[in-house]
Backbone as CSV, one residue per row, in Angstrom:
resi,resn,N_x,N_y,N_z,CA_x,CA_y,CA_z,C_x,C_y,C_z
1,UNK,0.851,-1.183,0.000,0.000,0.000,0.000,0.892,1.240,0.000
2,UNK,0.947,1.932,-1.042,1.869,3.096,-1.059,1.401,3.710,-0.333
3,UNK,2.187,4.881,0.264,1.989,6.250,0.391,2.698,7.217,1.100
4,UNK,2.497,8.359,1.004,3.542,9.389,1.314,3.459,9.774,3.033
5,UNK,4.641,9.898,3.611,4.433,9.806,4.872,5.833,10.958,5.100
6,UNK,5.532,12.155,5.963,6.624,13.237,6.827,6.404,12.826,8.310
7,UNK,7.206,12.706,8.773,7.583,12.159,10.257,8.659,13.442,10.625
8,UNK,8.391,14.320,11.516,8.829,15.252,12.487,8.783,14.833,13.580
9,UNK,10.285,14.610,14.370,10.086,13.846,15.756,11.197,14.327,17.027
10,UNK,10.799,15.480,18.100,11.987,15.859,18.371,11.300,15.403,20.433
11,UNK,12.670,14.826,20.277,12.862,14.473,21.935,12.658,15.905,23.046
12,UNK,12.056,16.083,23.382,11.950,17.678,24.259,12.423,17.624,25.288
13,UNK,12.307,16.140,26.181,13.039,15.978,27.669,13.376,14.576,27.770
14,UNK,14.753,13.922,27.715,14.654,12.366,27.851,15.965,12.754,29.285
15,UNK,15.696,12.429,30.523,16.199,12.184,31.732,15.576,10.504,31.943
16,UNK,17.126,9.933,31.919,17.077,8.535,31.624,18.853,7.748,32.180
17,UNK,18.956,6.690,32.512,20.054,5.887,32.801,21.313,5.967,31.596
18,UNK,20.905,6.509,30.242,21.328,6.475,29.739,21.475,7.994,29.066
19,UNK,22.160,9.439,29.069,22.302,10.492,28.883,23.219,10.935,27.868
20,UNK,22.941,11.327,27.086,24.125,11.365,25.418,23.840,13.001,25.433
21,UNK,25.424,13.529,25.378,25.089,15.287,24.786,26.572,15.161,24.088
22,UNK,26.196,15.554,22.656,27.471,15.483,21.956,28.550,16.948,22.145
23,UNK,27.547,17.832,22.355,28.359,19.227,23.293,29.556,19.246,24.238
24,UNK,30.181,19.441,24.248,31.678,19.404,24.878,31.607,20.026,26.399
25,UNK,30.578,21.530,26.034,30.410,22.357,26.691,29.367,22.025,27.763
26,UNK,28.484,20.937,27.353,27.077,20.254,28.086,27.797,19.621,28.951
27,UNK,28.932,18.698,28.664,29.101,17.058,29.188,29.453,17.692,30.690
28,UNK,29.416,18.328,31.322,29.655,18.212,32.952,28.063,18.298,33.259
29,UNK,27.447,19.076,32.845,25.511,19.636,33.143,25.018,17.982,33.006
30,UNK,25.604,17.287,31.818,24.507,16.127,31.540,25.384,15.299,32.371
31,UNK,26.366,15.251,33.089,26.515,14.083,34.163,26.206,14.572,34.992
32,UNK,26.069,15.626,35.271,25.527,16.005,36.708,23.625,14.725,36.999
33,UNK,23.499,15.376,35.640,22.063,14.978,35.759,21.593,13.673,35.919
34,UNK,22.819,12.879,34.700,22.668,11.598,34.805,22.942,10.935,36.001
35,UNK,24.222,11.605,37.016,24.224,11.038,38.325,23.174,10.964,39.224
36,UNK,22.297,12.398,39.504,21.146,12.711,40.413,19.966,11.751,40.084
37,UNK,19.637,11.245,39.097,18.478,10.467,38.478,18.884,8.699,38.920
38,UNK,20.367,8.628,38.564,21.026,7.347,39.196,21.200,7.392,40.530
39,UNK,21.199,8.431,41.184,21.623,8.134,42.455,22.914,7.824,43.073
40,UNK,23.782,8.706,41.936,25.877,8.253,42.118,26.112,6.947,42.290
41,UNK,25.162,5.663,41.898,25.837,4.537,42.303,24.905,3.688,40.709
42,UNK,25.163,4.425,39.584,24.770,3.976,38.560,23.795,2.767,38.347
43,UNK,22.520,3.260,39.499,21.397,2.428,39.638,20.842,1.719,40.690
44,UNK,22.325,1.119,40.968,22.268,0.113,42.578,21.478,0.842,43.514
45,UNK,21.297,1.853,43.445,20.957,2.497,44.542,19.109,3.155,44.414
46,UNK,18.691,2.773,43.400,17.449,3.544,42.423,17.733,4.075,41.347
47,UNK,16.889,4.821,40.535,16.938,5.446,39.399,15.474,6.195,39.618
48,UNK,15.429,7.107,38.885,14.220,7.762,38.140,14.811,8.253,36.518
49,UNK,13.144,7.448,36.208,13.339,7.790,34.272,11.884,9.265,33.757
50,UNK,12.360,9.963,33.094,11.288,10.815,32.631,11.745,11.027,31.148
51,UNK,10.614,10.672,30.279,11.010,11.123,28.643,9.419,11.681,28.277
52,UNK,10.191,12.676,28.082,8.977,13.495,27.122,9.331,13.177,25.641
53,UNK,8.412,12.993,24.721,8.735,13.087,23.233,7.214,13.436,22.243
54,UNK,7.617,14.397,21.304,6.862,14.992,20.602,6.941,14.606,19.501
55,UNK,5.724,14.193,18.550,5.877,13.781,17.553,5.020,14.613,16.627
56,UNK,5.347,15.169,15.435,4.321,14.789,14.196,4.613,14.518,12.868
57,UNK,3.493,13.803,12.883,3.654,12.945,11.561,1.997,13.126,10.318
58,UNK,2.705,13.031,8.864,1.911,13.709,8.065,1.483,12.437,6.930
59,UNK,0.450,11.722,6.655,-0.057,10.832,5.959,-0.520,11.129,4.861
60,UNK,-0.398,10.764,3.876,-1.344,10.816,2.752,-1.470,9.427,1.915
61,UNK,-2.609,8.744,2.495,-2.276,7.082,1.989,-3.305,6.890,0.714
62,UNK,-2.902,6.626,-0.113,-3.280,5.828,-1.407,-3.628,4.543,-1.325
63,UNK,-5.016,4.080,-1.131,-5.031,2.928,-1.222,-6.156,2.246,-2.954
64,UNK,-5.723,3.468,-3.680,-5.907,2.363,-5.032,-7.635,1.992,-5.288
65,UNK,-8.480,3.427,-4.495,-10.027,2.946,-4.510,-10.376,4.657,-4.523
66,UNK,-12.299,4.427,-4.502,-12.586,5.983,-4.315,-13.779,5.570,-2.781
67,UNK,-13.565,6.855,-1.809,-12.812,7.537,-2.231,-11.682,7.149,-1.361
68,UNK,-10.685,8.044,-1.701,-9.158,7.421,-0.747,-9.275,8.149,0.632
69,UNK,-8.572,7.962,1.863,-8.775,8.348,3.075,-8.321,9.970,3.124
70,UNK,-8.838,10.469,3.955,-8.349,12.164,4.197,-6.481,11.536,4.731
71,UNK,-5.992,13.288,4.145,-4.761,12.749,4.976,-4.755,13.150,5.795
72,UNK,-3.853,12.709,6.866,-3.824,12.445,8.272,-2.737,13.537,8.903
73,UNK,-3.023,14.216,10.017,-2.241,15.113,10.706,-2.220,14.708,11.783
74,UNK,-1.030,14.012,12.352,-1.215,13.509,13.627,-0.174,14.115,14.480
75,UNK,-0.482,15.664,15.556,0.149,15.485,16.593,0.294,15.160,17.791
76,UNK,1.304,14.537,18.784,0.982,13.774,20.007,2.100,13.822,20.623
77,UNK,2.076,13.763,21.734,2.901,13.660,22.619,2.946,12.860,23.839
78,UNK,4.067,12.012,24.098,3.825,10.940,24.447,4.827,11.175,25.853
79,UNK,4.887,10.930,27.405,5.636,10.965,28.233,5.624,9.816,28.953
80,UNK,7.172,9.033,29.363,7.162,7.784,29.962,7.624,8.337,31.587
81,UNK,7.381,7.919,32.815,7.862,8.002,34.103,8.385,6.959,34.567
82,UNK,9.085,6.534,35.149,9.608,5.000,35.578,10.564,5.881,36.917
83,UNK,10.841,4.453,37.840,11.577,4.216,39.167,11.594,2.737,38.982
84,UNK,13.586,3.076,39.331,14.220,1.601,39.732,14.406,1.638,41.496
85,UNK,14.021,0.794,41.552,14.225,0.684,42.805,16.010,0.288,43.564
86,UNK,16.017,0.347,44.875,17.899,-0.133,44.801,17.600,-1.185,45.126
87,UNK,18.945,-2.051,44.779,19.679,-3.260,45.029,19.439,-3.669,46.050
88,UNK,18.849,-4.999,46.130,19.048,-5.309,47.697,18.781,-7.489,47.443
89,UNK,20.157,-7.555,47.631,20.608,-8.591,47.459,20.502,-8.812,46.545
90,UNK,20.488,-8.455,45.505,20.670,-9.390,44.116,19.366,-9.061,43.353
91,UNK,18.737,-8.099,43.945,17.207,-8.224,43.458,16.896,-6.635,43.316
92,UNK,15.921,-6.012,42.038,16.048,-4.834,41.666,14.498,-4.890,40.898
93,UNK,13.733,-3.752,41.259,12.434,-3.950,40.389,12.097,-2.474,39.657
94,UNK,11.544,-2.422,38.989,11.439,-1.265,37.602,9.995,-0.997,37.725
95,UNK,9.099,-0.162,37.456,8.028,0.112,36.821,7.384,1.900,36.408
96,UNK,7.053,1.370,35.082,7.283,2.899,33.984,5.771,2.686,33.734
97,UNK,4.729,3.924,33.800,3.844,4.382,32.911,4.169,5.430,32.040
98,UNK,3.003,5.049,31.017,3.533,6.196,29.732,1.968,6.992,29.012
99,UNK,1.743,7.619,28.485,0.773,8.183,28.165,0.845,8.616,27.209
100,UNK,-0.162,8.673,25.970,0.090,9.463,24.857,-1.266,10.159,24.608
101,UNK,-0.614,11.832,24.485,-2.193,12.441,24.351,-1.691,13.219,22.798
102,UNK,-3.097,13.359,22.493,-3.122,13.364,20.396,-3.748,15.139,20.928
103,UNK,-2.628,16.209,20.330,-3.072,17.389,20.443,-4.236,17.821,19.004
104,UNK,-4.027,17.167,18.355,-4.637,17.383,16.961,-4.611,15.851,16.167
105,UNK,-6.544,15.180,16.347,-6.862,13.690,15.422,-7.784,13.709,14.625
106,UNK,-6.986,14.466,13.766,-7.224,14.297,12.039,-6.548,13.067,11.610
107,UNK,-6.315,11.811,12.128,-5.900,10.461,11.730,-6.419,9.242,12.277
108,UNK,-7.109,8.360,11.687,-6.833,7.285,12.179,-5.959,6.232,12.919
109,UNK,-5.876,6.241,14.087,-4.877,5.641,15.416,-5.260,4.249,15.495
110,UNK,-6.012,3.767,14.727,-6.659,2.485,14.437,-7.773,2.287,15.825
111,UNK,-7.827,3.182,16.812,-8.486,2.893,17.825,-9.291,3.922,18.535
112,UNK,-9.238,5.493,17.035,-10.233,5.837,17.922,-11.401,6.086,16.867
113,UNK,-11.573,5.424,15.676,-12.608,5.362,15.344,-12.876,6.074,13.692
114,UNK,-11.910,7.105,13.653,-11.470,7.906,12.169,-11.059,7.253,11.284
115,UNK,-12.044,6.316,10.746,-11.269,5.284,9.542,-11.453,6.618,8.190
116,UNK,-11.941,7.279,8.460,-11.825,8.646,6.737,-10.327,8.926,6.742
117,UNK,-9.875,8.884,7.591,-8.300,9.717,7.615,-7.472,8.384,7.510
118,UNK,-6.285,8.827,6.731,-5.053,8.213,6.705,-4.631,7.591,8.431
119,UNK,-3.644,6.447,8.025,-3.453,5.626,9.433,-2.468,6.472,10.099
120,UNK,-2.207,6.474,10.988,-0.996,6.980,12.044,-1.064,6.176,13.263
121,UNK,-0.665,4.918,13.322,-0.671,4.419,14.273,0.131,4.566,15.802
122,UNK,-0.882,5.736,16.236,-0.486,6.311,17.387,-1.479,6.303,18.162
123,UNK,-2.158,5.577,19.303,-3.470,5.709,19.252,-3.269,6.330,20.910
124,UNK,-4.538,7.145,21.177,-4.563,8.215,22.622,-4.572,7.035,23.762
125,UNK,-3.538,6.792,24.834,-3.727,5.695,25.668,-2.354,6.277,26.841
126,UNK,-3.011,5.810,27.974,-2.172,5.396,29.268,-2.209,4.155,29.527
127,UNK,-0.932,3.424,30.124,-0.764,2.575,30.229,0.234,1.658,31.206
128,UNK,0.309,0.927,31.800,1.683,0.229,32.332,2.178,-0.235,31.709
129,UNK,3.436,0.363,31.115,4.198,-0.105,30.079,5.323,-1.313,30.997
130,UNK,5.660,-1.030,31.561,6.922,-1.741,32.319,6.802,-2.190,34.398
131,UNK,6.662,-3.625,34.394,6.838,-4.122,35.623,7.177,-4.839,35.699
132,UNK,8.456,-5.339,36.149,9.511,-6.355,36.632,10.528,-6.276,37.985
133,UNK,10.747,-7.620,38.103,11.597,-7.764,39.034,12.810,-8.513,38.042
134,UNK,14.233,-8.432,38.946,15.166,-8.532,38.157,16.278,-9.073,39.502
135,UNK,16.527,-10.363,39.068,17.550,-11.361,40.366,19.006,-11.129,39.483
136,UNK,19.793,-10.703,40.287,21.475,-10.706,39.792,22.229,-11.503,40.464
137,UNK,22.266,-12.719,41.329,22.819,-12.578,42.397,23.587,-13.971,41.735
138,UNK,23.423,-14.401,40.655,24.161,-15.614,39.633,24.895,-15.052,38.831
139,UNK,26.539,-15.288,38.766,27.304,-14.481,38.431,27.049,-14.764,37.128
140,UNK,26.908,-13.195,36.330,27.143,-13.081,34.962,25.530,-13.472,34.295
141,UNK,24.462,-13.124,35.167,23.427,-13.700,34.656,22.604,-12.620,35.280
142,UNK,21.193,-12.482,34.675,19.986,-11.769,35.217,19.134,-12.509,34.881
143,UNK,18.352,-12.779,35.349,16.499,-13.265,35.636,15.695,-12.200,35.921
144,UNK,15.179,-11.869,34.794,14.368,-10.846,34.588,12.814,-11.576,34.566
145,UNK,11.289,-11.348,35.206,10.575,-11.522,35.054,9.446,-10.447,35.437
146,UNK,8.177,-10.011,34.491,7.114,-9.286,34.594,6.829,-8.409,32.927
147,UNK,6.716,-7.683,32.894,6.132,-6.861,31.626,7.176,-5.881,31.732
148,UNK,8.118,-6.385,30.411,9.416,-6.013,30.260,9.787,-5.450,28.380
149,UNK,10.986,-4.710,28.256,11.041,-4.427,27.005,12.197,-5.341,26.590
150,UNK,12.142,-6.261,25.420,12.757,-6.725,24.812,13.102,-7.026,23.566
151,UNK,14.766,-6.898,23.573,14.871,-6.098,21.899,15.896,-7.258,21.484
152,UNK,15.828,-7.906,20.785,16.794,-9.152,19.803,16.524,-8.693,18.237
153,UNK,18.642,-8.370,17.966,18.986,-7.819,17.128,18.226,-6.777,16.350
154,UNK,17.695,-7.585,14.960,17.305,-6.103,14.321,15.968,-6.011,14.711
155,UNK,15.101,-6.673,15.461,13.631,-6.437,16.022,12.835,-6.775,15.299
156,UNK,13.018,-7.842,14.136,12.261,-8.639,13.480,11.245,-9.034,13.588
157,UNK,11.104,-10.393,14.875,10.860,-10.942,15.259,9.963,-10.546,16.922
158,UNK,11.139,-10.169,17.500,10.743,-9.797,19.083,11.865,-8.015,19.343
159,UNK,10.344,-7.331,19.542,11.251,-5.845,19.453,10.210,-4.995,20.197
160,UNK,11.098,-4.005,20.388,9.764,-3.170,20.660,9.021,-2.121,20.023
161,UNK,9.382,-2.144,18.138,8.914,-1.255,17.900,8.959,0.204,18.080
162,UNK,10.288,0.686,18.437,10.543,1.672,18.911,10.845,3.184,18.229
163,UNK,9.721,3.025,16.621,9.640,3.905,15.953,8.288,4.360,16.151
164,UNK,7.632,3.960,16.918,6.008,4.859,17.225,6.044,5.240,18.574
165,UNK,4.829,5.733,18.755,4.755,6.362,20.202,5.014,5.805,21.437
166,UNK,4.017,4.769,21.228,3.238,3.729,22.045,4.966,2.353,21.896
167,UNK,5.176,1.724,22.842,5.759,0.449,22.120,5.507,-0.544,22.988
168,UNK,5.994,-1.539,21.934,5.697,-2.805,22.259,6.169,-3.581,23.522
169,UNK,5.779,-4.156,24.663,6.457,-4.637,25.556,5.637,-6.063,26.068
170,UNK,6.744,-6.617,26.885,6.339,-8.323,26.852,6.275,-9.099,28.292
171,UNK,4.779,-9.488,28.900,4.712,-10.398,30.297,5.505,-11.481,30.391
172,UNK,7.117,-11.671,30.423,7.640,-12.793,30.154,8.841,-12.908,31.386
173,UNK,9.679,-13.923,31.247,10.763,-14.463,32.050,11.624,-14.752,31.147
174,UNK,12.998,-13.607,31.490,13.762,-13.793,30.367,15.303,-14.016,31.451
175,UNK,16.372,-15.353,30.967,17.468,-15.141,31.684,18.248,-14.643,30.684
176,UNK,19.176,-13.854,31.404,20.464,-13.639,30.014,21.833,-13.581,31.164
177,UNK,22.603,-14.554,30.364,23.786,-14.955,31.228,25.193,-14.581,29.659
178,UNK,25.337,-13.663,30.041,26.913,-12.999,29.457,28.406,-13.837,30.363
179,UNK,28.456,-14.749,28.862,29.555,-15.757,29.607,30.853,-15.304,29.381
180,UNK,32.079,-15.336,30.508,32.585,-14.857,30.652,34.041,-15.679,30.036
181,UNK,33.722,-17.049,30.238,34.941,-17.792,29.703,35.369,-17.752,28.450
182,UNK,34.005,-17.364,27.877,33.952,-17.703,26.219,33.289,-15.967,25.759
183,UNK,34.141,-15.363,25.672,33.997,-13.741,25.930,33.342,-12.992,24.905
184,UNK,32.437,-12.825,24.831,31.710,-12.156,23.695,30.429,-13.341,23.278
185,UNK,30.283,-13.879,24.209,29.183,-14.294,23.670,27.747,-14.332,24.941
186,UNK,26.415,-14.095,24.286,25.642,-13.363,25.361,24.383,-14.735,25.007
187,UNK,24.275,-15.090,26.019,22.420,-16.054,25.910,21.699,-15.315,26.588
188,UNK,20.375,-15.518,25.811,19.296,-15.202,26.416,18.275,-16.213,25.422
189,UNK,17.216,-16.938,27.161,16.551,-17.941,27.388,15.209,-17.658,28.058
190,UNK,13.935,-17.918,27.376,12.919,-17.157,28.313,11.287,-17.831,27.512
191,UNK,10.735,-17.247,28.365,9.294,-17.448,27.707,8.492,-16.329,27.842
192,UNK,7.433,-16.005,26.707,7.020,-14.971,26.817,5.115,-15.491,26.598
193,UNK,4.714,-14.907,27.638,2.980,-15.363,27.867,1.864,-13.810,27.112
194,UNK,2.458,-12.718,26.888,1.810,-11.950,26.583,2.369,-11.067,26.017
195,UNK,1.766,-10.277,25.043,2.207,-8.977,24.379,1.257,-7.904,24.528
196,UNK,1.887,-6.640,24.757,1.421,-5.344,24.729,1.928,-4.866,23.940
197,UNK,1.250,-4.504,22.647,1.102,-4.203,21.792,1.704,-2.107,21.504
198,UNK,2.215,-1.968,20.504,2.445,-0.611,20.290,1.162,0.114,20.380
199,UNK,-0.187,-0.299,20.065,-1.329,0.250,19.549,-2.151,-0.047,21.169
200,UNK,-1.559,-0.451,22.157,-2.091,-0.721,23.645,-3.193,-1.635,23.383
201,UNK,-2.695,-2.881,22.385,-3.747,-4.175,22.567,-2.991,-4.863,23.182
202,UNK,-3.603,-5.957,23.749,-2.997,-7.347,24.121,-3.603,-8.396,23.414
203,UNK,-2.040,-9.232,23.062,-1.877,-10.276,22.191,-1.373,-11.561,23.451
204,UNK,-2.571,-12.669,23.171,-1.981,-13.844,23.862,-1.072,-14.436,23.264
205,UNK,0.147,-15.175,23.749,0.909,-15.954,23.234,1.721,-17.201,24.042
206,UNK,2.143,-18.038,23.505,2.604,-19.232,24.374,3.955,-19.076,23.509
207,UNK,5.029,-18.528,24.146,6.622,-18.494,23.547,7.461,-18.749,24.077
208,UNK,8.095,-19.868,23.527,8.888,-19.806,24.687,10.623,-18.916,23.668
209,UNK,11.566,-18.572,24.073,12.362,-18.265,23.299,13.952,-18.246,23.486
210,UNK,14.970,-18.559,22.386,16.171,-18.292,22.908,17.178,-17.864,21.275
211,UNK,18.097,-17.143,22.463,18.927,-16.333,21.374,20.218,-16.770,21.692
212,UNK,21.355,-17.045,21.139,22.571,-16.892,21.151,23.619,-15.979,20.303
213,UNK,24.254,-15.136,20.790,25.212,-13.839,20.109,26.449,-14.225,20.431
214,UNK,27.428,-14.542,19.749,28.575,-14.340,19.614,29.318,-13.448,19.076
215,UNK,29.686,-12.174,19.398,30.215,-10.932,18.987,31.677,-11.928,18.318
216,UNK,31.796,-11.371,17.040,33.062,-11.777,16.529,33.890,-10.205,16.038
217,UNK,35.020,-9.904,17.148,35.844,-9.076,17.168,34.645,-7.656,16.630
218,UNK,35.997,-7.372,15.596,34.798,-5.636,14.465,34.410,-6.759,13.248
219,UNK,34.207,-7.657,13.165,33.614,-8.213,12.293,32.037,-8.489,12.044
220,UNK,31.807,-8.126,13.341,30.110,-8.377,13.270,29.787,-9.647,14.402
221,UNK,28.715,-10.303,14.249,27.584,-11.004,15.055,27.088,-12.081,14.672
222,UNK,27.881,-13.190,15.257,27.503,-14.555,14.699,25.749,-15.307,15.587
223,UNK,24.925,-15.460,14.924,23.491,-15.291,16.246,22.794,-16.353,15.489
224,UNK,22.523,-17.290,16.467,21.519,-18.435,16.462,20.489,-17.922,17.434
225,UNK,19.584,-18.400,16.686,18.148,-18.188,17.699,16.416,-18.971,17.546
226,UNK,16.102,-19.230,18.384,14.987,-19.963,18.095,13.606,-19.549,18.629
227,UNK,12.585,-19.011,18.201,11.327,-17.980,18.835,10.146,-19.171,18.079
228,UNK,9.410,-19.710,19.575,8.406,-20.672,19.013,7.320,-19.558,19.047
229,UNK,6.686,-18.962,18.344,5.245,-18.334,18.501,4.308,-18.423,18.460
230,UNK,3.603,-19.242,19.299,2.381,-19.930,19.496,0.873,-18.941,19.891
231,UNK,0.173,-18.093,18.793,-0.764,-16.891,19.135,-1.838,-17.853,19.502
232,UNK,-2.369,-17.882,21.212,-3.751,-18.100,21.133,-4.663,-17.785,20.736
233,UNK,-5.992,-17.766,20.247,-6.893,-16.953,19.649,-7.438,-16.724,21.348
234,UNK,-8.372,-15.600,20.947,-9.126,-15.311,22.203,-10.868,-15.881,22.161
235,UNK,-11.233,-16.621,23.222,-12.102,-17.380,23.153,-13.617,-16.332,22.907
236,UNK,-14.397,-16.688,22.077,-15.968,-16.205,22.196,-16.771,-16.343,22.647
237,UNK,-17.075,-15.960,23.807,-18.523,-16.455,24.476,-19.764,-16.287,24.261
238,UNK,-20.266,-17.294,24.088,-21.508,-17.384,23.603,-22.577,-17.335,24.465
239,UNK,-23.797,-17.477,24.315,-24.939,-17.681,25.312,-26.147,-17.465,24.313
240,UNK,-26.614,-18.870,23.800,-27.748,-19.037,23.047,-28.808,-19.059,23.822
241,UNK,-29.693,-18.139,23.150,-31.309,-18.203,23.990,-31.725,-19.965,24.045
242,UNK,-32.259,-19.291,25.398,-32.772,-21.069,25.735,-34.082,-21.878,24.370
243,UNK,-34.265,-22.699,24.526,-35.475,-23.297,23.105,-36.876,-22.730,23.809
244,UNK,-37.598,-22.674,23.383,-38.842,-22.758,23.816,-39.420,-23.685,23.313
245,UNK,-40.409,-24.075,24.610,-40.997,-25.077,24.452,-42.299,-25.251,24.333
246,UNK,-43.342,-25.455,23.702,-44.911,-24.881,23.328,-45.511,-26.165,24.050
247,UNK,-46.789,-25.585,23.932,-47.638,-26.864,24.976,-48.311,-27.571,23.529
């Protein structure tokens, strides 16, 4: 389905574990910041996450009929909050809500009802994006389990979608043990029971999954992996009027 699509997308506030300022003149301001949010002990100790991000994006979809959809003006803005909690024995728990409010829906978000307008799959939603607990206390390994983001390689397969507003995240139990003997190479072993969807649906699933990465030097990424994806359907309930019975 062709069609012409402008994507304008500028980060307005990302205070996060992870702080990038290519400014020379910034880099003392943005560690300051990145320390206070970490807590000087690069997490162990808590975290707080805040990302603001603004988007708009401009549709004009052709779908090859009459008449064709209005195009779509979709602006929105989307903010995530999260707290890590500290370390305490080996054990560390996370949880982020996020919200996306549509300042202007002249588009179809697939969910609020504007099928005349071009798609922009951004749809108006709050949500619990992220709740887990996370065991370290096995050297070179984490056990991660709850509604988590998980990203293997190019996001094919299992990703989070991390070109829309909304993203994708997963109710699962994931270990990943970075082995140390055999250096550059990372497993991760897990099962995943549910998906939350970029568009804030939920998808049942029975997965179980595993990846193997072997970083080879600057040469690249030698990766075996195996993702069973088993989609339940969701059951219909019925309730047929009873028969009647005549005299």
């Amino acid at each position: 389905m062709p069609k012409k699509q402008r994507t304008i997308q500028n980060t307005a506030a990302i205070l996060s574990l992870t702080v990038a300022c290519s400014s020379t003149a910034l880099a003392g301001i943005t560690q300051d910041i990145e320390d206070a949010f970490n807590f000087y002990h690069y997490g162990n100790y808590g975290a707080i996450k805040a990302d603001l991000n603004y988007r708009y994006e401009n549709v004009d979809q052709d779908q090859g009929g009459v008449p064709n959809p209005k195009t779509a003006n979709a602006n929105t803005a989307r903010l995530r909050l999260g707290a890590l909690s500290p370390e305490f024995y080996g054990i560390q728990g996370y949880a982020e809500f996020e919200g996306l409010w549509a300042m202007q829906e002249d588009y179809n978000s697939t969910r609020n009802g504007n099928k005349t307008f071009s798609t922009v799959a951004d749809p108006e939603k709050t949500e619990l994006n992220q709740l887990w607990l996370a065991y370290s206390g096995i050297p070179d390994t984490v056990i991660k389990g709850g509604r988590q983001r998980i990203k293997f390689d190019d996001d094919r397969f299992i990703g989070n979608v991390g070109w829309r507003q909304l993203e994708t995240t997963f109710d699962s139990v994931l270990l990943t043990h970075q082995n140390q003997q055999i250096y550059g190479l990372t497993i991760n072993a897990g099962f995943i029971g549910n998906v939350q969807t970029f568009t804030s649906t939920t998808e049942n699933i029975d997965a179980p999954i595993l990846n193997v990465n072997y970083k080879l030097g600057d040469y690249g990424n030698l990766i075996a992996y195996g993702y069973w994806l088993d989609y339940r359907e969701k059951k219909i309930l019925r309730n047929p009027a009873k028969p009647t019975v005549s005299a």
